[in-house]
C-alpha positions in Angstrom: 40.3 -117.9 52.9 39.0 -119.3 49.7 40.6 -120.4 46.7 39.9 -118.2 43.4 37.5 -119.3 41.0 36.5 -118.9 37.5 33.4 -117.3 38.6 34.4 -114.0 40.0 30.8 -114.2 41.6 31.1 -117.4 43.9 34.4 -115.9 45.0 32.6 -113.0 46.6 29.8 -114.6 47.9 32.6 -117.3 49.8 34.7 -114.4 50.9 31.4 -112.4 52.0 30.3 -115.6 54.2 33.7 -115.9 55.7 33.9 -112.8 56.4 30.3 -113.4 58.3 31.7 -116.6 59.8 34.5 -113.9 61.2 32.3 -111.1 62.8 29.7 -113.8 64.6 33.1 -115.0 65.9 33.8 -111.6 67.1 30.6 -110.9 68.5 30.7 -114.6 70.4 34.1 -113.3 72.0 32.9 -110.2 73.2 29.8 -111.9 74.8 32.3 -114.5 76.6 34.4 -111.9 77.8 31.6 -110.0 79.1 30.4 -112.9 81.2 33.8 -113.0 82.6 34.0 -109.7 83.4 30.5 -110.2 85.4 32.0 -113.5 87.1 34.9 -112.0 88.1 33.0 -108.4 89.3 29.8 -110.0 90.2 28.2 -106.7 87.7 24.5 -107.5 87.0 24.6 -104.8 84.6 27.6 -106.9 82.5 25.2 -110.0 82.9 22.8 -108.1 81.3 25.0 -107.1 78.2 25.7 -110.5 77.6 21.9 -111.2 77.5 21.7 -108.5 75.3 23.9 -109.5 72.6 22.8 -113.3 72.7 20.1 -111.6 70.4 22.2 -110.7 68.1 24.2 -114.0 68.1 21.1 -115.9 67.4 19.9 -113.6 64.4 23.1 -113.5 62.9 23.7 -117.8 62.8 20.2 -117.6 61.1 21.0 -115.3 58.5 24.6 -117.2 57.6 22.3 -120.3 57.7 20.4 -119.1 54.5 23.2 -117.3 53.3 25.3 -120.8 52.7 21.8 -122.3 51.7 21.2 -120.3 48.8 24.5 -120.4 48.1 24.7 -124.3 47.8 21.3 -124.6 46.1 22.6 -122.3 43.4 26.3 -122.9 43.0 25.8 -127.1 43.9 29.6 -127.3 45.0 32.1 -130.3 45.1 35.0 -131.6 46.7 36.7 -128.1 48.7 34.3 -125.8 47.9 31.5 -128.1 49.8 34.2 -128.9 52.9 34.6 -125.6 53.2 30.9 -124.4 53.0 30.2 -127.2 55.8 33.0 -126.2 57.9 31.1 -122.9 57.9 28.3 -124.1 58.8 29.2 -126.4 61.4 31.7 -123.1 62.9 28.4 -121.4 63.1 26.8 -123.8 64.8 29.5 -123.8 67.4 29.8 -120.2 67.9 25.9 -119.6 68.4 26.6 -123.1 71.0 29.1 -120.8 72.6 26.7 -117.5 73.2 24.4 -119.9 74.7 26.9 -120.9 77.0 28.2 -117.1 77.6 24.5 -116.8 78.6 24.3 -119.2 81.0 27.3 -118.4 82.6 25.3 -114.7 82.8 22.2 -115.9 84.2 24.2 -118.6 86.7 26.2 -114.9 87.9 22.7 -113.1 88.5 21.6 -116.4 90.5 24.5 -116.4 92.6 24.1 -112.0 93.3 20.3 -112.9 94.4 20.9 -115.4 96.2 23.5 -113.0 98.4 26.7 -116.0 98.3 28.6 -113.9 96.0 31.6 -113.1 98.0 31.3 -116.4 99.9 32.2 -118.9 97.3 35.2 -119.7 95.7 34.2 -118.1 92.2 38.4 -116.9 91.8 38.7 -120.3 91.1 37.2 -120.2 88.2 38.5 -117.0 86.5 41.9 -119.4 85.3 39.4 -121.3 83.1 37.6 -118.5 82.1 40.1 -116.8 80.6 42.0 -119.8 79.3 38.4 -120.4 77.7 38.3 -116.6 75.9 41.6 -117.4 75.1 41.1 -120.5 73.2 38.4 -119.1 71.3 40.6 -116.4 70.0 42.8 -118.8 69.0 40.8 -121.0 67.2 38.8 -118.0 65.3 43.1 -117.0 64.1 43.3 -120.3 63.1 40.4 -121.0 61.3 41.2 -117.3 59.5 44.5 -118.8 58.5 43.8 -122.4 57.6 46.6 -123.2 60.0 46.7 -126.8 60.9 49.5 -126.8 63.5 47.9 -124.0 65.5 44.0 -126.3 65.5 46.4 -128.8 67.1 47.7 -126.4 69.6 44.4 -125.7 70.5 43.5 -129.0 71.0 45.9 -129.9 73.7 44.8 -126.8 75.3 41.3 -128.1 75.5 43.0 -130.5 77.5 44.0 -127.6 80.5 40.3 -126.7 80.7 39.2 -130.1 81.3 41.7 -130.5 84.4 40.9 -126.9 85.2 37.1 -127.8 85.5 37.8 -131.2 87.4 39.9 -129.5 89.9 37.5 -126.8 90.6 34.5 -129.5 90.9 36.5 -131.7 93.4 37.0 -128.0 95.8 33.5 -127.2 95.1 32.1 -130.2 97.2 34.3 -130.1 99.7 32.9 -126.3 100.2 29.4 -127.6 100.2 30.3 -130.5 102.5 32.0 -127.8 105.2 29.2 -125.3 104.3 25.9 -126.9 103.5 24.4 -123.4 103.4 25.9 -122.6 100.2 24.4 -125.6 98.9 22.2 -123.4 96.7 24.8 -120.9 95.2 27.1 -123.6 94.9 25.4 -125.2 92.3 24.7 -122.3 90.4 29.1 -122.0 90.0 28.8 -125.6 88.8 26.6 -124.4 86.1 28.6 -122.6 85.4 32.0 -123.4 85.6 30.4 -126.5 83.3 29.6 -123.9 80.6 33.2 -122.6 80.6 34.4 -126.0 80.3 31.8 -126.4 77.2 33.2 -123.5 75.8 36.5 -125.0 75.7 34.9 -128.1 74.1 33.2 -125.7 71.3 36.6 -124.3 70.2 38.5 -127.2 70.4 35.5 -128.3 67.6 36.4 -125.3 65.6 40.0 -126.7 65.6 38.8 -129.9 64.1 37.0 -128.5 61.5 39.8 -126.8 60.4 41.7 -129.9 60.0 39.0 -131.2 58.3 38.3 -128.5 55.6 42.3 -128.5 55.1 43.2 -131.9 54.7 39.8 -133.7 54.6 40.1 -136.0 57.3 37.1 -135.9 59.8 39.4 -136.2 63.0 36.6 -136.2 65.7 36.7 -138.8 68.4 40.8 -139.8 67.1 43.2 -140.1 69.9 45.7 -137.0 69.7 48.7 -138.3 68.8 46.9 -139.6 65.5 45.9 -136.3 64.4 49.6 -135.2 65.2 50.9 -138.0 62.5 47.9 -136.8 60.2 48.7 -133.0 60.4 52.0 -132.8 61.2 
């Protein structure tokens, strides 16, 4: 990913980083496909994996954290080189944002098992966004791999089908409540956590921007899509 520089040094420790960047991503994937498998199986034991590896997550945004530390305290970088060290950190931000929210979506799983609603509530529903979540996060991990603008784009109008995913599925969810205040309880719980898919989905599309960002140094948060078309395209 990064451009070759005099010092054959900095070059390694950016390509060793990215590479770090890469496997977190990785791990973050598996964790989110995990909780999907448990939504879609209602497997405790999957819930538990996902649990499991949030560990790891957590351990490994810390160590990238002092890894690009020491790395700006020594090397002090401009212009690029300081985009693209941010963009790391700010990826690794989002990717540890995303375990959190594959954990949720474990423990919101376990809640519903206890509570004995599993088969009861609408939870297929949610297996569209789910995956279109995993999906996205694939996506944007290629993307940000290959500096490609057009495809963190792509991935931002996709954001846009989890959002309407996740508002359809809310509007079905209270009627089911209203027809079945007995599932009251369990029915929140797939709020939870159909509103940590949907945050997923957010966190990628994040990864997207960044990518626009480190390439052509525009900070296109909060800009109306059809901008960052005309500033990408």
């Amino acid at each position: 990913m990064p451009e070759k520089h005099l010092s054959s040094q900095f070059d390694s420790e950016l390509n060793n980083v990215s590479a770090r960047v890469m496997e977190l991503g990785g791990l973050v994937e598996s964790q989110i496909r995990q909780a999907v498998y448990a939504l879609s199986q209602f497997s405790v034991e999957a819930a538990d994996q996902v649990e499991a590896i949030e560990h790891r997550v957590n351990a490994m945004e810390v160590e990238i954290d002092h890894e690009l530390s020491s790395i700006i305290a020594r090397r002090q970088p401009t212009a690029r080189d300081l985009r693209l060290l941010i963009a790391f950190s700010k990826a690794t931000a989002n990717l540890e944002r995303m375990g959190d929210e594959a954990n949720k979506m474990a423990r919101m799983v376990k809640s519903i098992i206890e509570s004995g609603a599993a088969r009861s509530l609408p939870s297929s529903d949610l297996r569209v966004a789910a995956d279109l979540a995993s999906g996205l996060l694939r996506k944007a991990l290629d993307a940000f791999a290959r500096l490609d603008t057009k495809a963190a784009v792509a991935i931002l109008k996709e954001d846009d089908l989890i959002d309407k995913e996740f508002d359809g599925f809310v509007r079905k969810l209270i009627t089911y409540m209203m027809e079945d205040p007995r599932t009251i309880s369990a029915s929140l719980d797939l709020l939870f956590l159909a509103k940590a898919i949907e945050r997923i989905g957010d966190h990628s599309k994040n990864v997207a921007e960044l990518i626009i960002y480190l390439v052509k140094g525009k900070d296109v948060r909060h800009t109306a899509l059809d901008e960052i078309e005309s500033a990408v395209l």
